[in-house]
PDB file as gemmi writes it, atoms N, CA and C in Angstrom:
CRYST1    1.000    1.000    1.000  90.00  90.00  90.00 P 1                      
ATOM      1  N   UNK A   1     -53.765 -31.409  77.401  1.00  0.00           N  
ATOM      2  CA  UNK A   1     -54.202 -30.409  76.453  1.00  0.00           C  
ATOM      3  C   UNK A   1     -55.310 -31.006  75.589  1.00  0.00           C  
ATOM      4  N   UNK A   2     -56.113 -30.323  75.600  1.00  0.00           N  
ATOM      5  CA  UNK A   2     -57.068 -30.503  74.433  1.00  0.00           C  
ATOM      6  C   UNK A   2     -57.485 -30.145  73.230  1.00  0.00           C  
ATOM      7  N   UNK A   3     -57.563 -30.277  71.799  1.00  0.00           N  
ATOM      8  CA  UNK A   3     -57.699 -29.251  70.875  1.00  0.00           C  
ATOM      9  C   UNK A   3     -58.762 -30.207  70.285  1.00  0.00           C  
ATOM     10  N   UNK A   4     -59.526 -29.065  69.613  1.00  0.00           N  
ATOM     11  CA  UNK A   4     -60.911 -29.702  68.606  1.00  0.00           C  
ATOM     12  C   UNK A   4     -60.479 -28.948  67.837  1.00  0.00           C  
ATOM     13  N   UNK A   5     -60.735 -29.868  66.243  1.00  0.00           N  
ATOM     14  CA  UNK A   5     -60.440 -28.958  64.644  1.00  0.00           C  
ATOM     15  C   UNK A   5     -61.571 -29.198  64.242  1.00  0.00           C  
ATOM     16  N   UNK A   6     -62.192 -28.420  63.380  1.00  0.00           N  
ATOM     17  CA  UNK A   6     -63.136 -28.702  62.433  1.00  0.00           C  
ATOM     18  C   UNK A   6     -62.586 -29.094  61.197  1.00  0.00           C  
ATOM     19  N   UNK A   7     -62.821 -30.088  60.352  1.00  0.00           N  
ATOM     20  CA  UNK A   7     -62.255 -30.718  59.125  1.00  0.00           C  
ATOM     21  C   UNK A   7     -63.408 -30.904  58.548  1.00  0.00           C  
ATOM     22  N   UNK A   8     -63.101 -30.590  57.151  1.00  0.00           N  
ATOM     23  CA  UNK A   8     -64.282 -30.735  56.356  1.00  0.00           C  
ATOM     24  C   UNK A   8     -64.152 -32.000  55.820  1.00  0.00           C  
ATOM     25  N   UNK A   9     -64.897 -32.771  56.216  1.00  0.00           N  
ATOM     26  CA  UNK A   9     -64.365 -34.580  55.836  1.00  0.00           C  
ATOM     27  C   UNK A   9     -65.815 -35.043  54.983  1.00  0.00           C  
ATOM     28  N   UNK A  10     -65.727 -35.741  53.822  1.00  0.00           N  
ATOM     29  CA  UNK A  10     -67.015 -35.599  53.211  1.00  0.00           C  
ATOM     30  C   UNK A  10     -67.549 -37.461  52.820  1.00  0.00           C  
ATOM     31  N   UNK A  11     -66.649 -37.654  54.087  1.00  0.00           N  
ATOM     32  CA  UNK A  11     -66.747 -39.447  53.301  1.00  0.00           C  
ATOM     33  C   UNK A  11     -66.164 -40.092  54.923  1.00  0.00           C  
ATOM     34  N   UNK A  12     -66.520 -41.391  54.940  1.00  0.00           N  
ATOM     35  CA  UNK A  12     -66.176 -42.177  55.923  1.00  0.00           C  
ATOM     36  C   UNK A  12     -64.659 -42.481  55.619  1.00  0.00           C  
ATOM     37  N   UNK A  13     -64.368 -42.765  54.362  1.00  0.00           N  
ATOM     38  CA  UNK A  13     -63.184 -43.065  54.189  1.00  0.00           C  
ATOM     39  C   UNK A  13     -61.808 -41.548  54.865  1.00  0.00           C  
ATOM     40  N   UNK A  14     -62.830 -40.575  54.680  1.00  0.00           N  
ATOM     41  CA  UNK A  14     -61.794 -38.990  55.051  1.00  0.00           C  
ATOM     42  C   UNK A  14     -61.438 -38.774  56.607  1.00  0.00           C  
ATOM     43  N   UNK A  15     -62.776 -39.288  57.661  1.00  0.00           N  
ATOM     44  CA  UNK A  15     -62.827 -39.826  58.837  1.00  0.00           C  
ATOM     45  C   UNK A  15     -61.680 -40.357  59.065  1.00  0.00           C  
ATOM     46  N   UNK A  16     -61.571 -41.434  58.654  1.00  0.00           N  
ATOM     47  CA  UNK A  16     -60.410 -42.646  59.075  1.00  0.00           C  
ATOM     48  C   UNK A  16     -59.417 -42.012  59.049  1.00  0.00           C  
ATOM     49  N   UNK A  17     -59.119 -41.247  57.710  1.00  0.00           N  
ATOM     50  CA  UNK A  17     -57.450 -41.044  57.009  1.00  0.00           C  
ATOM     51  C   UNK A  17     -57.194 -39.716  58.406  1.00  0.00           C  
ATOM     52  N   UNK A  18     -58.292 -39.495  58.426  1.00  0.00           N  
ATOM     53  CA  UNK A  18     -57.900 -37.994  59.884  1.00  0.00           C  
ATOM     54  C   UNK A  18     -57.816 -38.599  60.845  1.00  0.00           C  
ATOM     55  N   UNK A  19     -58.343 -39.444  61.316  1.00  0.00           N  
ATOM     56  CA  UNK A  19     -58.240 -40.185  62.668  1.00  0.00           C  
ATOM     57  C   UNK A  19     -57.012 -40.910  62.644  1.00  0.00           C  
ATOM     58  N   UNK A  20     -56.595 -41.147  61.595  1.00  0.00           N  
ATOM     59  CA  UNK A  20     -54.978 -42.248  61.887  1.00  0.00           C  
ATOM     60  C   UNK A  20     -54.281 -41.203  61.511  1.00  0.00           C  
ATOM     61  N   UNK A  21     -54.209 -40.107  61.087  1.00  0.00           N  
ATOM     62  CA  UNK A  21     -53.373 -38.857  61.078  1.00  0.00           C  
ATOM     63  C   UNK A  21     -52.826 -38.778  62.385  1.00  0.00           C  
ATOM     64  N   UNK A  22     -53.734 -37.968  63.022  1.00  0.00           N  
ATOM     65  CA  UNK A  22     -53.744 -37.630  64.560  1.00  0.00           C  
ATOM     66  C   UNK A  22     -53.040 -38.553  65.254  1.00  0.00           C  
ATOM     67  N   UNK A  23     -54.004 -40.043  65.206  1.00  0.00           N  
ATOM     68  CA  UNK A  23     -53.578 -40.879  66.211  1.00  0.00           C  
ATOM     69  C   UNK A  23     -51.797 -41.155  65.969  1.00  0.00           C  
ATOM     70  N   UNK A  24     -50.833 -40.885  65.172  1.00  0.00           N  
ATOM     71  CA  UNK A  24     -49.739 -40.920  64.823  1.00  0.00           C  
ATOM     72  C   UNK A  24     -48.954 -39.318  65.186  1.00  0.00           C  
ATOM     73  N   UNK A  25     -49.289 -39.028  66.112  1.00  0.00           N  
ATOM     74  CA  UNK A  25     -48.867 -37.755  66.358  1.00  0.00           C  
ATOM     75  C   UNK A  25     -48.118 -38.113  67.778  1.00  0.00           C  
ATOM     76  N   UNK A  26     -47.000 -37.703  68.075  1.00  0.00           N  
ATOM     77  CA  UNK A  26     -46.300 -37.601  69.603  1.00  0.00           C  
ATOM     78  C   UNK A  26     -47.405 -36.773  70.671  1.00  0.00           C  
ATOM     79  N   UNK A  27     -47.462 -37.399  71.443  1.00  0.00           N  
ATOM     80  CA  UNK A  27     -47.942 -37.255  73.050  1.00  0.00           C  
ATOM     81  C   UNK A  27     -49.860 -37.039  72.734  1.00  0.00           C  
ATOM     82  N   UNK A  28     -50.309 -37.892  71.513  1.00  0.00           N  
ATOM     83  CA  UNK A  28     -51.535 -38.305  71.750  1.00  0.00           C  
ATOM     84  C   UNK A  28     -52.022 -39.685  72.555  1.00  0.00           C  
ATOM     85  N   UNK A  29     -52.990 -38.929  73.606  1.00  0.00           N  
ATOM     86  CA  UNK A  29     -53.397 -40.039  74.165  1.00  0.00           C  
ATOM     87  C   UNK A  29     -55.247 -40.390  73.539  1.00  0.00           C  
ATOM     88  N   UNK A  30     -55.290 -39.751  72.947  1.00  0.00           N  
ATOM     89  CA  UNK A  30     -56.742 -39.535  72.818  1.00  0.00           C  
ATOM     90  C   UNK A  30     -57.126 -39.010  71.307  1.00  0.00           C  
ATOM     91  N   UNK A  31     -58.243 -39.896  70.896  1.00  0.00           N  
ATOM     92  CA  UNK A  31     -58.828 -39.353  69.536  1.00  0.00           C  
ATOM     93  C   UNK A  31     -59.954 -39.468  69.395  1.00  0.00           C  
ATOM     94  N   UNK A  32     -61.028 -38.478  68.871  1.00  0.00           N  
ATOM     95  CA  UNK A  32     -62.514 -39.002  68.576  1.00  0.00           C  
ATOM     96  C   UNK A  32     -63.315 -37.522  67.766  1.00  0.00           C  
ATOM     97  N   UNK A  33     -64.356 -38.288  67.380  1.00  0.00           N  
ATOM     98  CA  UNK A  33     -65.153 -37.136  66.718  1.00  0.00           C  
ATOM     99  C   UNK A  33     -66.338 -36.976  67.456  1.00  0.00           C  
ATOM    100  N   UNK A  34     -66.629 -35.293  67.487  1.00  0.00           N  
ATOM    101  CA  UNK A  34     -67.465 -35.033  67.875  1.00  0.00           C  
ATOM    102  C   UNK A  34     -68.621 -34.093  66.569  1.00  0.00           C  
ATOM    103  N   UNK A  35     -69.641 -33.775  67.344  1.00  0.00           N  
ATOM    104  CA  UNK A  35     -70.574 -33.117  66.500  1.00  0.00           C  
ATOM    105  C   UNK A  35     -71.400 -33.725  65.486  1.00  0.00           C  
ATOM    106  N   UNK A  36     -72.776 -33.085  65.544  1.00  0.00           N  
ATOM    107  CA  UNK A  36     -73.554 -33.772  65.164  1.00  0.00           C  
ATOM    108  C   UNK A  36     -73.364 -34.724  62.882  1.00  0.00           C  
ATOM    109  N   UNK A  37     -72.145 -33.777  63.020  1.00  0.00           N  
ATOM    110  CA  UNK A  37     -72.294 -34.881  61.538  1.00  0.00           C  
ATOM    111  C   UNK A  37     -70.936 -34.858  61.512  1.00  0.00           C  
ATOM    112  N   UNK A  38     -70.148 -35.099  62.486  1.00  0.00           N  
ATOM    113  CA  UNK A  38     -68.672 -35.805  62.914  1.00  0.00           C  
ATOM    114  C   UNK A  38     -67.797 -35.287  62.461  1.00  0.00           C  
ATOM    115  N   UNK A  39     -67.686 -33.983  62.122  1.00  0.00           N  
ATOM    116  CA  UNK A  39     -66.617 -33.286  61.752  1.00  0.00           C  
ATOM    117  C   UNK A  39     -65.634 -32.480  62.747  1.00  0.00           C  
ATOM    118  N   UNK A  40     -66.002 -32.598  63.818  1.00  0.00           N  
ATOM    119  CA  UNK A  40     -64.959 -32.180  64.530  1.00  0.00           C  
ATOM    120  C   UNK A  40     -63.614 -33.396  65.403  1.00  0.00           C  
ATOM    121  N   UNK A  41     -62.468 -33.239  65.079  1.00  0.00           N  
ATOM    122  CA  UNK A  41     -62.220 -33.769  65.275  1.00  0.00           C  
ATOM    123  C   UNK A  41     -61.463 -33.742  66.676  1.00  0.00           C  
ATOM    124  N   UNK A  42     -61.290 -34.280  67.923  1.00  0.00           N  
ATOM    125  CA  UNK A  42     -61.421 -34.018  69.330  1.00  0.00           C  
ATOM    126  C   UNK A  42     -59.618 -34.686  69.894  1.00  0.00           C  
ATOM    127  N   UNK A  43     -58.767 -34.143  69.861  1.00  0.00           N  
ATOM    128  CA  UNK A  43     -57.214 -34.681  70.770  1.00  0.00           C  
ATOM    129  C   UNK A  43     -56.802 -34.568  71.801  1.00  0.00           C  
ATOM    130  N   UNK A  44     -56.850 -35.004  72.590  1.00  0.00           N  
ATOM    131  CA  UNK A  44     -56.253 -34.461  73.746  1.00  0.00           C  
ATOM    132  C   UNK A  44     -54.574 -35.721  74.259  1.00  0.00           C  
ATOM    133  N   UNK A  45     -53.841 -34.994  74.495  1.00  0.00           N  
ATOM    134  CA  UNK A  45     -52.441 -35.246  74.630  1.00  0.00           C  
ATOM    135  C   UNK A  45     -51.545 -34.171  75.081  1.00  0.00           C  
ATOM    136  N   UNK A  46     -50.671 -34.967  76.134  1.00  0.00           N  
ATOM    137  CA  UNK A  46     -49.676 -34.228  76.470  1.00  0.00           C  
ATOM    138  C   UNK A  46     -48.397 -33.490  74.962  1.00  0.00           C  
ATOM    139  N   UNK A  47     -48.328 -31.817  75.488  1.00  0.00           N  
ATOM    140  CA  UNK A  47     -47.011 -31.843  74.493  1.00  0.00           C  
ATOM    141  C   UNK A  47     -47.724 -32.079  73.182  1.00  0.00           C  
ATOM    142  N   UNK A  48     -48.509 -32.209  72.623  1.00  0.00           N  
ATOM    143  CA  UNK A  48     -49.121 -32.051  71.281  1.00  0.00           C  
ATOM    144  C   UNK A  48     -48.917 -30.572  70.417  1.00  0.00           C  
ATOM    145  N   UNK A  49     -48.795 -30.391  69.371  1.00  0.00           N  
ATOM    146  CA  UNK A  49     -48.577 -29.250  68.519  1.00  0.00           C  
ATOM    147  C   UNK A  49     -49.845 -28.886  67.762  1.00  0.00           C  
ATOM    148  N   UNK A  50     -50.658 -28.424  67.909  1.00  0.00           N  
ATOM    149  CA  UNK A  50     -51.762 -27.805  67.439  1.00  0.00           C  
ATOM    150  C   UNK A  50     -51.557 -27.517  65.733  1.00  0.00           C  
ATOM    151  N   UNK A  51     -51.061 -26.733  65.598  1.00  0.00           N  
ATOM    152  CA  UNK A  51     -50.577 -26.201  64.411  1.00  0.00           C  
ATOM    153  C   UNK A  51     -50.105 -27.071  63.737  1.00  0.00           C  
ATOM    154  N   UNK A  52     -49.370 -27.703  63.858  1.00  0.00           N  
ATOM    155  CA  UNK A  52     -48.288 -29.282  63.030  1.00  0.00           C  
ATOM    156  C   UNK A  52     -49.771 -29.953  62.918  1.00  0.00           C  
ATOM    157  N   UNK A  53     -50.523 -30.134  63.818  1.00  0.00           N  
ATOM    158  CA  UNK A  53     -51.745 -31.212  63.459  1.00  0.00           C  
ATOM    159  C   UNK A  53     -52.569 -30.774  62.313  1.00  0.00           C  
ATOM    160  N   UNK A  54     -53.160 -29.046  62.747  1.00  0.00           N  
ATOM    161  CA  UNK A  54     -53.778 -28.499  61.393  1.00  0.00           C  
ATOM    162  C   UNK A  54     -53.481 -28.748  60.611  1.00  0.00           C  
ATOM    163  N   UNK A  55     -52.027 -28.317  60.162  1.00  0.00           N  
ATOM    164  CA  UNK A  55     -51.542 -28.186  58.661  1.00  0.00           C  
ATOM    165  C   UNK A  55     -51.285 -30.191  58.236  1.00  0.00           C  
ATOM    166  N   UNK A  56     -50.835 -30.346  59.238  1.00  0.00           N  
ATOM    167  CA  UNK A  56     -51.089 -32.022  58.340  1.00  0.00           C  
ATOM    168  C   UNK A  56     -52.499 -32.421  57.897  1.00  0.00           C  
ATOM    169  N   UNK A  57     -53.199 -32.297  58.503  1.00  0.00           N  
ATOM    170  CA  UNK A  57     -54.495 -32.260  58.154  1.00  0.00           C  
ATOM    171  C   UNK A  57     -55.110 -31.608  56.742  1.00  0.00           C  
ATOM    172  N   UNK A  58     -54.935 -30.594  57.242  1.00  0.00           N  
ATOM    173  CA  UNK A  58     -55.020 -29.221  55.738  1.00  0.00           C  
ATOM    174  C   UNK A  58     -54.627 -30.515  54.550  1.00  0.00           C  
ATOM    175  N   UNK A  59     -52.687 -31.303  54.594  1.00  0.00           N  
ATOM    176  CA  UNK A  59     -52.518 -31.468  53.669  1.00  0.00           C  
ATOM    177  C   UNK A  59     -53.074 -33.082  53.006  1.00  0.00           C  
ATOM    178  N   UNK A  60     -53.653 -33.539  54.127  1.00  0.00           N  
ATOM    179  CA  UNK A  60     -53.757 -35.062  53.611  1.00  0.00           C  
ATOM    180  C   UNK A  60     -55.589 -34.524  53.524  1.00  0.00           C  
ATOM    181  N   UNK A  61     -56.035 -34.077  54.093  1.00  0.00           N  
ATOM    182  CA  UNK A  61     -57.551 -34.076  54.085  1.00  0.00           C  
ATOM    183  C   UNK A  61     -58.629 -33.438  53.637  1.00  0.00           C  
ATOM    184  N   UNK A  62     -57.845 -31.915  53.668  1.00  0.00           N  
ATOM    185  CA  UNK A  62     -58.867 -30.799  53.500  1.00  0.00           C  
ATOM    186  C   UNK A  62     -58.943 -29.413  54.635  1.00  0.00           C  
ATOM    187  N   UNK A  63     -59.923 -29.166  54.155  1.00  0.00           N  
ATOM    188  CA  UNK A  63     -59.733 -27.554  55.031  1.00  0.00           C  
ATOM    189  C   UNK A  63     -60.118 -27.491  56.597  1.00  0.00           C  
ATOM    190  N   UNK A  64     -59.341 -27.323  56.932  1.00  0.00           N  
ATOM    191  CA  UNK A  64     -59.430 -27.465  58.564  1.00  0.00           C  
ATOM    192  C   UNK A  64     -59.249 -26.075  59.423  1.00  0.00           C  
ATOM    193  N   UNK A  65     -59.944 -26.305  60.389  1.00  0.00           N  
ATOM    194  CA  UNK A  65     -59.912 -24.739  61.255  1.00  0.00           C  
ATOM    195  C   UNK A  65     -59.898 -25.290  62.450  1.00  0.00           C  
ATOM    196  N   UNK A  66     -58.715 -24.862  63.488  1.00  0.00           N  
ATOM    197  CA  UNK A  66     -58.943 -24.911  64.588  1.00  0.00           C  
ATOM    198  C   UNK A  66     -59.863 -24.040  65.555  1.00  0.00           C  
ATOM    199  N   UNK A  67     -60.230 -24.896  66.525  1.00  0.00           N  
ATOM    200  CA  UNK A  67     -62.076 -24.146  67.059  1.00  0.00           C  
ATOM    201  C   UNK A  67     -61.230 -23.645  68.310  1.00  0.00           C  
ATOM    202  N   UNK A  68     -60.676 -24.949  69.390  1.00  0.00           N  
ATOM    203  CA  UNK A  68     -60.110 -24.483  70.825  1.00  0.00           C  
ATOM    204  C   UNK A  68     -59.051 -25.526  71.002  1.00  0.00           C  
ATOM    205  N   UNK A  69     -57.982 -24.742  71.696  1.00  0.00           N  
ATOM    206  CA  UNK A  69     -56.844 -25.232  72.145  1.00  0.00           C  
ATOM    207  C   UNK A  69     -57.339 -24.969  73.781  1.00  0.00           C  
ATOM    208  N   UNK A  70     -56.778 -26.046  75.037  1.00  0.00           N  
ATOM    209  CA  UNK A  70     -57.617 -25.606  76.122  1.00  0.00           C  
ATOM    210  C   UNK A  70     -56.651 -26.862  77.097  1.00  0.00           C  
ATOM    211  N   UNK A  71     -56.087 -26.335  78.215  1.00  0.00           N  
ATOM    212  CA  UNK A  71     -55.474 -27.268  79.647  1.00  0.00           C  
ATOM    213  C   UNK A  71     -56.592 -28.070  79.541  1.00  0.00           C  
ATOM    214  N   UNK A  72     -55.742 -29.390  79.753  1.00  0.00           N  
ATOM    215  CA  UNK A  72     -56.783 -30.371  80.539  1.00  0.00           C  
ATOM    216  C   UNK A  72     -56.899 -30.318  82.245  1.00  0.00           C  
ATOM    217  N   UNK A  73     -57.975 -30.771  82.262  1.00  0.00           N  
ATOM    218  CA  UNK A  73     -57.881 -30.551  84.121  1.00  0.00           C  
ATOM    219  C   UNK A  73     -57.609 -31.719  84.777  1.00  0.00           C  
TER     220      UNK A  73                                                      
END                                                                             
């Protein structure tokens, strides 16, 4: 599964704290940012919860919107 969030992250330090969010999530195999000023943030993992990721996010980081939830191939 794959999901990209958009997070409004306004600092390198907000980066990190989202990236070790995620990376602490059950059945992530995968973390990274995409887009041209790195706000999207990119998961893909088996069995991952979309929603549980948003809202943790929402609460440690800021305003987040999920873009696509999507099978991996």
């Amino acid at each position: 599964m794959k999901i990209v969030m958009k997070v409004q992250m306004s600092c390198q330090k907000c980066r990190t704290e989202s990236l070790k969010l995620v990376a602490k999530a059950d059945g992530v195999s995968f973390v990274g940012l995409e887009g041209a000023e790195k706000d999207k943030v990119v998961v893909i993992g088996e069995g991952v919860d979309a929603v549980k990721l948003a809202t943790s996010l929402r609460n440690k980081v800021g305003h987040t919107e999920l873009i696509s939830v999507a099978e991996q191939k």
